[in-house]
N, CA, C and O atoms as a Tinker XYZ file with bonds, in Angstrom:
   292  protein
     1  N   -262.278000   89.447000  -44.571000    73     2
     2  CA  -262.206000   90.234000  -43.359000    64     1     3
     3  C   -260.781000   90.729000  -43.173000    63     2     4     5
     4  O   -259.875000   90.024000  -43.619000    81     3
     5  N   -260.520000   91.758000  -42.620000    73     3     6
     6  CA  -259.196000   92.737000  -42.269000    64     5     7
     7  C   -259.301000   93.098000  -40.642000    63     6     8     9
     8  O   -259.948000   93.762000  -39.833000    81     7
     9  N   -258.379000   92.331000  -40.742000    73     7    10
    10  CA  -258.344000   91.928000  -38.582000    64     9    11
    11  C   -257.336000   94.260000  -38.514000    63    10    12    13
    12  O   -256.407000   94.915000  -38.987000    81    11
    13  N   -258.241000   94.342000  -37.795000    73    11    14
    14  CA  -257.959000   95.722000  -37.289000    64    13    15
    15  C   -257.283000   95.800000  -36.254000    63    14    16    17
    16  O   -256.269000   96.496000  -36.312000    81    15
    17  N   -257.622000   95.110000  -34.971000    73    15    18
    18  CA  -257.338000   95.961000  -33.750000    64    17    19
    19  C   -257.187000   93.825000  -32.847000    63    18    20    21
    20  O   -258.142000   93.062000  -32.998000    81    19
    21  N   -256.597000   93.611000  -32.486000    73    19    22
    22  CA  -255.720000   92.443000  -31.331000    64    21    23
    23  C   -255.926000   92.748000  -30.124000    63    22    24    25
    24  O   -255.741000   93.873000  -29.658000    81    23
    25  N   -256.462000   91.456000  -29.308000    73    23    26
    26  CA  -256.030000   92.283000  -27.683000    64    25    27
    27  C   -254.531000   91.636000  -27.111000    63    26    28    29
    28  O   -254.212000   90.448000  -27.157000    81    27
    29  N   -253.838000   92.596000  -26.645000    73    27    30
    30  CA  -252.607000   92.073000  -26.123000    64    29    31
    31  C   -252.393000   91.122000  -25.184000    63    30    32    33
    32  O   -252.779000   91.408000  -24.051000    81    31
    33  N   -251.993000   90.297000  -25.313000    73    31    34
    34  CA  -252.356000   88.812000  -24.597000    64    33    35
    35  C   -251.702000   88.832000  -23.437000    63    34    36    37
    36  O   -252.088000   88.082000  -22.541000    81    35
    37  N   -250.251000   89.954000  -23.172000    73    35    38
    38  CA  -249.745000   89.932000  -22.096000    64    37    39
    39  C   -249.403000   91.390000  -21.040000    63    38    40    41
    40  O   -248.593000   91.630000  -20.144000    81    39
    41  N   -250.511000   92.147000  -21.723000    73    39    42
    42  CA  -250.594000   93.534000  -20.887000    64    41    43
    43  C   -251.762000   93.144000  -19.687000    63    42    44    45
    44  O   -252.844000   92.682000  -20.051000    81    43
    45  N   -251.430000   93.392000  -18.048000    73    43    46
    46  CA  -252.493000   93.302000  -17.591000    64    45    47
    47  C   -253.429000   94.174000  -17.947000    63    46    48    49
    48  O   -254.161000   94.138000  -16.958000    81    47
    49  N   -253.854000   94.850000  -18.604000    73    47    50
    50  CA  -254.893000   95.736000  -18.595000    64    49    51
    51  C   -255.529000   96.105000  -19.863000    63    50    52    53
    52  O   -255.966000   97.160000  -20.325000    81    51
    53  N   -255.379000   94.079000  -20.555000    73    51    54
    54  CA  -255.545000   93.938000  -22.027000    64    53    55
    55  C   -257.244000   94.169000  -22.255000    63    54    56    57
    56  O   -257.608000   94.632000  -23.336000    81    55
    57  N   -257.809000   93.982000  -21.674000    73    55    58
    58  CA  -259.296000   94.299000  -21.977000    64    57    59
    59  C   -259.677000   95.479000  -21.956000    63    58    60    61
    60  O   -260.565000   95.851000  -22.723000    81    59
    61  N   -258.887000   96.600000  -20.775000    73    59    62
    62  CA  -259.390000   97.766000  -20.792000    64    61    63
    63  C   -259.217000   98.317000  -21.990000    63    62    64    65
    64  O   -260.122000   98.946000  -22.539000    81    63
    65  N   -257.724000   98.093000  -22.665000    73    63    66
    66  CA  -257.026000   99.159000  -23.322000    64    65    67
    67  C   -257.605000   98.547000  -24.479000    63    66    68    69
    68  O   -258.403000   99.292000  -25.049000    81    67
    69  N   -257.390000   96.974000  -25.210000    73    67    70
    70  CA  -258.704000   96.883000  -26.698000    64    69    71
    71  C   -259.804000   97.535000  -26.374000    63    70    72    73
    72  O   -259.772000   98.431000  -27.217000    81    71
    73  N   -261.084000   97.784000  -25.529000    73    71    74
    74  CA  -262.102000   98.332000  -25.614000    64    73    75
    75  C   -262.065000   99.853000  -26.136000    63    74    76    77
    76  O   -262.761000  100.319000  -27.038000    81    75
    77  N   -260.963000  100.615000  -25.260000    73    75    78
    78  CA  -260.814000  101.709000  -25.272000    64    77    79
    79  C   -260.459000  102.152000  -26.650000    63    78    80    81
    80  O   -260.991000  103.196000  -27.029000    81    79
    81  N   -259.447000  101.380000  -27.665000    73    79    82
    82  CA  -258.759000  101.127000  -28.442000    64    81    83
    83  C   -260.472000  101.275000  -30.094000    63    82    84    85
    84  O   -260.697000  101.703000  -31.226000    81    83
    85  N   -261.137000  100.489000  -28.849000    73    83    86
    86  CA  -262.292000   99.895000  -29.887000    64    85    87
    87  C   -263.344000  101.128000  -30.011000    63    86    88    89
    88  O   -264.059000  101.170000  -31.012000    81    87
    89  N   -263.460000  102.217000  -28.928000    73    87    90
    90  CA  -264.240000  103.004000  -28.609000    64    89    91
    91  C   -263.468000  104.023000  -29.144000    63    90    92    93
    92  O   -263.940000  104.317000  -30.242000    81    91
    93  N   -262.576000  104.643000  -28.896000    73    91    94
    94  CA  -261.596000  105.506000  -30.114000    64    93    95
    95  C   -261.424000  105.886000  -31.381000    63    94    96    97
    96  O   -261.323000  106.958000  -31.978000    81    95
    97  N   -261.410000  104.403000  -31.732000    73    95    98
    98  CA  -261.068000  104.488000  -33.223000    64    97    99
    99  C   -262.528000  104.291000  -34.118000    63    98   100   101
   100  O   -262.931000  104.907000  -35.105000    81    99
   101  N   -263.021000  103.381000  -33.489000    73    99   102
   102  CA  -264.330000  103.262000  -34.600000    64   101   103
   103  C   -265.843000  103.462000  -33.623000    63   102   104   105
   104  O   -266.871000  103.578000  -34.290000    81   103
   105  N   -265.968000  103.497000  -32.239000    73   103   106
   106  CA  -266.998000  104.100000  -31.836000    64   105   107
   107  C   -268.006000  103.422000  -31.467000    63   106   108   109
   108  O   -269.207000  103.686000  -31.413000    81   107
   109  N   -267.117000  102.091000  -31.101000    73   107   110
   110  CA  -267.961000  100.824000  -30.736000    64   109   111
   111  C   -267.595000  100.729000  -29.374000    63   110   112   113
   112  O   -266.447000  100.872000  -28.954000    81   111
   113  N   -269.045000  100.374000  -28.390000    73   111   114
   114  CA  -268.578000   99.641000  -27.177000    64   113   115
   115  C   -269.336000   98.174000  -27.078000    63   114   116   117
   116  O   -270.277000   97.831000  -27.794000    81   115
   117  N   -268.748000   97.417000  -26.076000    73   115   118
   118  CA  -269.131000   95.448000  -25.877000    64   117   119
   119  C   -270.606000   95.516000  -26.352000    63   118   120   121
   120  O   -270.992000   94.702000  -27.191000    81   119
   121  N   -271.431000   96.437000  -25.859000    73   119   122
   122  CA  -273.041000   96.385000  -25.545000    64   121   123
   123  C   -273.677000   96.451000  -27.077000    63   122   124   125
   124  O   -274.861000   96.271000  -27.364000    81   123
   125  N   -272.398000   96.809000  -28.148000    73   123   126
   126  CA  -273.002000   97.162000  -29.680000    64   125   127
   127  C   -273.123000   95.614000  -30.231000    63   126   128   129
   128  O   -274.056000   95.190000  -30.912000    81   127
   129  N   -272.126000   94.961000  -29.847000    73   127   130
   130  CA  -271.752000   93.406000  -30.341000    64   129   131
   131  C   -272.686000   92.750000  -29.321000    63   130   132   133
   132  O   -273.616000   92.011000  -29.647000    81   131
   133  N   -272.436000   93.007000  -28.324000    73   131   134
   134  CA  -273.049000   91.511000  -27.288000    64   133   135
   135  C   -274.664000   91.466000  -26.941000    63   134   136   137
   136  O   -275.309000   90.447000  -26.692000    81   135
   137  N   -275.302000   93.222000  -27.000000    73   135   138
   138  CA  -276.535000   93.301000  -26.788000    64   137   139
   139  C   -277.335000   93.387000  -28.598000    63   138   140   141
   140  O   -278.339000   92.685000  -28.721000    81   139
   141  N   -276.936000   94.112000  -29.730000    73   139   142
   142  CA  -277.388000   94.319000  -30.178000    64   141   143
   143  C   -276.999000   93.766000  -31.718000    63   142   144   145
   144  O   -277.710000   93.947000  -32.707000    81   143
   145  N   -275.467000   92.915000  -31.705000    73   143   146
   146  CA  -275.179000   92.236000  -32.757000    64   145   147
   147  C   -275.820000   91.391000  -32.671000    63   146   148   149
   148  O   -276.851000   91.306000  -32.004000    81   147
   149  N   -275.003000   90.090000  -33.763000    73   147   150
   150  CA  -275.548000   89.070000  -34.727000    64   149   151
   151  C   -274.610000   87.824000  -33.894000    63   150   152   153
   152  O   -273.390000   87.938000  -34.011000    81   151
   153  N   -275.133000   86.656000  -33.070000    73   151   154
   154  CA  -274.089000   86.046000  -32.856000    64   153   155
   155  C   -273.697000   85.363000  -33.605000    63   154   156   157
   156  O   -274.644000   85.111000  -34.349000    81   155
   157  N   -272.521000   84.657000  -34.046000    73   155   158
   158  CA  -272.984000   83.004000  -34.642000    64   157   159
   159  C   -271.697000   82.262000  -34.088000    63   158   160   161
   160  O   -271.017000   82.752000  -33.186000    81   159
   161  N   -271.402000   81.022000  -34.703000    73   159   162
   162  CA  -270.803000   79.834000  -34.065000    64   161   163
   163  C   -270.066000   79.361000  -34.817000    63   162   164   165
   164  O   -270.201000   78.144000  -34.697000    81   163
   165  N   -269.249000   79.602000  -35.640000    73   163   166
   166  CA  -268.721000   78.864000  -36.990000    64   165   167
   167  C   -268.432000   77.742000  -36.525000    63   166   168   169
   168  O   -269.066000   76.791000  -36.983000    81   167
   169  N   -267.486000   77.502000  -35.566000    73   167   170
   170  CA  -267.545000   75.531000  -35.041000    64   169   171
   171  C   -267.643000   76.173000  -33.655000    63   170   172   173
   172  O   -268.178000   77.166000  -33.162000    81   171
   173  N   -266.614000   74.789000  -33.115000    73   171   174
   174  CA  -267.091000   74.445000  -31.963000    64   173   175
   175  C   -266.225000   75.468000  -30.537000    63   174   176   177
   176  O   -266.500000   75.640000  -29.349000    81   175
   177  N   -265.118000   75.949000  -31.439000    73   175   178
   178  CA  -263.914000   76.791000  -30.740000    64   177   179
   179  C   -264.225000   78.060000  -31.042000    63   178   180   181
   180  O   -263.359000   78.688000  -30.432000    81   179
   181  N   -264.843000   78.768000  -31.542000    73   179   182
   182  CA  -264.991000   80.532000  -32.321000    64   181   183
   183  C   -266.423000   80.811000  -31.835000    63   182   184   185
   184  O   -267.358000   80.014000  -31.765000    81   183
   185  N   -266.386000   82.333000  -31.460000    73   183   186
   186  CA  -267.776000   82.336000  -31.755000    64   185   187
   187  C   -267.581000   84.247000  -32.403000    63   186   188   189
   188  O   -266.508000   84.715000  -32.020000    81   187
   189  N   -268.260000   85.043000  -33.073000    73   187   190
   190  CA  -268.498000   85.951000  -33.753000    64   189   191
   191  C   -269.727000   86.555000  -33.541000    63   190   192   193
   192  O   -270.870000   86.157000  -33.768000    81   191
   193  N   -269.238000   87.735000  -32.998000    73   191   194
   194  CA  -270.508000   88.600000  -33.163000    64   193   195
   195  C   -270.830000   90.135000  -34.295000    63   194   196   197
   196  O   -270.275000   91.223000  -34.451000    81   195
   197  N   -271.471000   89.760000  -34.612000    73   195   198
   198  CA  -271.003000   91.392000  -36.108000    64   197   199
   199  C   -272.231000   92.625000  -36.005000    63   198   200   201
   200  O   -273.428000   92.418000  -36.203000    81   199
   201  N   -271.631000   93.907000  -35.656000    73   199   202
   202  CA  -272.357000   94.590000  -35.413000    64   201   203
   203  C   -272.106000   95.681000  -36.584000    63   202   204   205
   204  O   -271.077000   95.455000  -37.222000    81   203
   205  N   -272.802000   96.759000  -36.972000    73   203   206
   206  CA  -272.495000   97.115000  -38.388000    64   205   207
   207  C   -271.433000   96.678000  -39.720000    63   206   208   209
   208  O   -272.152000   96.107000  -40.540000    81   207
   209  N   -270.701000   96.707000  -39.982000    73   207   210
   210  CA  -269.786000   96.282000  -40.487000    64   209   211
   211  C   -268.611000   95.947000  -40.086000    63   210   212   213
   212  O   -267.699000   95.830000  -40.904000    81   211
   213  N   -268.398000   95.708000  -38.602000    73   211   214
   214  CA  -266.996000   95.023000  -38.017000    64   213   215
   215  C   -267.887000   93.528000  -37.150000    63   214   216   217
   216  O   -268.965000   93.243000  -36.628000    81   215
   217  N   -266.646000   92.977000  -37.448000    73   215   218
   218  CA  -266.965000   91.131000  -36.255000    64   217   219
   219  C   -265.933000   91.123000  -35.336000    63   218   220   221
   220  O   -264.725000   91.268000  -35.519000    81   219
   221  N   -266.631000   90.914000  -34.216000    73   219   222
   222  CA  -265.944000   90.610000  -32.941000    64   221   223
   223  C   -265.547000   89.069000  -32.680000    63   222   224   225
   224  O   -266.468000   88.270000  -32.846000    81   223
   225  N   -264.908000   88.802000  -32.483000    73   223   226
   226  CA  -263.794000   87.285000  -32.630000    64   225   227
   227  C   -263.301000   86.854000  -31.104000    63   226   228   229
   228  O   -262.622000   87.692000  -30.511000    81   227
   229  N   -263.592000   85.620000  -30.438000    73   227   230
   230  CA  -263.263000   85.092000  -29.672000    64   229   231
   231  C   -263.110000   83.588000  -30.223000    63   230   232   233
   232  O   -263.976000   82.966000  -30.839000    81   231
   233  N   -261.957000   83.179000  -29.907000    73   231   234
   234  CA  -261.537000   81.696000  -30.020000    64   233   235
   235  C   -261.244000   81.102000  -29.258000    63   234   236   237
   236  O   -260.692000   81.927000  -28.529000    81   235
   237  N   -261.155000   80.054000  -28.710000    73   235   238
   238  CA  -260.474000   79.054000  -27.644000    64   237   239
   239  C   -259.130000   78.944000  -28.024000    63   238   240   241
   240  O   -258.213000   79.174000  -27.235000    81   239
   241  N   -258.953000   78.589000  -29.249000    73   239   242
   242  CA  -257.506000   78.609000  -28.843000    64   241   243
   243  C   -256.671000   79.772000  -28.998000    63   242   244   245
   244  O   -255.500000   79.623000  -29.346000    81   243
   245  N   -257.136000   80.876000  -28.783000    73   243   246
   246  CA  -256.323000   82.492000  -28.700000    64   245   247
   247  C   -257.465000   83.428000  -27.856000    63   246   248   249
   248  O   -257.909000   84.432000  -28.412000    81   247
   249  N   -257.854000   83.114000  -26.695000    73   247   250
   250  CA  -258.564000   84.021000  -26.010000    64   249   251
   251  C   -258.677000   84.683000  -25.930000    63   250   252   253
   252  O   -259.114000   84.936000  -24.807000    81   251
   253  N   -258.529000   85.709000  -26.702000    73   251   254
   254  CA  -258.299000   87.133000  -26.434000    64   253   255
   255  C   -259.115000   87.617000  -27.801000    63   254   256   257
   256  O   -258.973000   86.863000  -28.763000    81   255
   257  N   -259.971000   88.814000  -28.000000    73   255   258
   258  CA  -260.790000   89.237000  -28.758000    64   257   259
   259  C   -259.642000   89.879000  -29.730000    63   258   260   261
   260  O   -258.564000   90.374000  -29.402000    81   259
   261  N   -260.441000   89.647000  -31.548000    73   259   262
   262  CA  -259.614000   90.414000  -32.314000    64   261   263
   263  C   -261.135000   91.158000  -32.566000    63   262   264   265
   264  O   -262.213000   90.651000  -32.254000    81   263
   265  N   -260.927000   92.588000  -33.258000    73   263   266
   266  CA  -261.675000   93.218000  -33.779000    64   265   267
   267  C   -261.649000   92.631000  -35.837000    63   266   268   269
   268  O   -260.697000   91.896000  -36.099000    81   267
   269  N   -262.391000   92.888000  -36.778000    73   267   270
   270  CA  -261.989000   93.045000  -38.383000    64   269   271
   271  C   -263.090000   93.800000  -38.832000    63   270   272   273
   272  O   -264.206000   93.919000  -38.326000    81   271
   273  N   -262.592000   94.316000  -39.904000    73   271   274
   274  CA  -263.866000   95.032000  -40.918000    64   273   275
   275  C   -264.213000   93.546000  -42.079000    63   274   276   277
   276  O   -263.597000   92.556000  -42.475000    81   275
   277  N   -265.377000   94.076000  -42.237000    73   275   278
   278  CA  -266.011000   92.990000  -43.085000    64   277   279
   279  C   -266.193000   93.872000  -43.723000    63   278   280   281
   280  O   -266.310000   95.092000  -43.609000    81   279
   281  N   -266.223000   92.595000  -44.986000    73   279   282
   282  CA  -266.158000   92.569000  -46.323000    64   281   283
   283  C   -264.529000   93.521000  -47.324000    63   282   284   285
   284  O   -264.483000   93.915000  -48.490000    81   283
   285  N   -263.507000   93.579000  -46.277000    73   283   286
   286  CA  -262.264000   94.297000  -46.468000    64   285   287
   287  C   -261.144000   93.608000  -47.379000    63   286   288   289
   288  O   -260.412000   92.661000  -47.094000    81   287
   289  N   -261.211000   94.248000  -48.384000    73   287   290
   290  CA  -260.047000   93.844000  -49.422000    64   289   291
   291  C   -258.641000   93.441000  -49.008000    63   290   292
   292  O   -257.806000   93.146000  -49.864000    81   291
């Protein structure tokens, strides 16, 4: 995987601007991952959702969503 796009951990207006960031560049919004992706659980801290060929990334210990392309050299 090739981590693309970070949300800024200390901009207040870190969620707007990754989404926007996410809707821009590759044409994804939350509802592609959260309604119509793949979830899964790798442990007990991560969870991943993958909707065409990018995974959406939330961790406990870095709260903040990374975007990646899968399967990226």
């Amino acid at each position: 995987m090739k981590l693309l796009l970070q949300q800024d951990d200390c901009a207040p207006d870190a969620g707007e601007w990754f989404w926007k960031e996410v809707w821009d560049w590759y044409g994804l919004e939350p509802k592609d991952f959260f309604d119509y992706g793949t979830n899964s659980h790798p442990n007990d801290t991560t969870m991943r959702w993958v909707a065409r060929k990018f995974c959406l990334e939330l961790s406990a210990d870095d709260p903040y969503y990374k975007l990646y392309l899968l399967d990226a050299e």
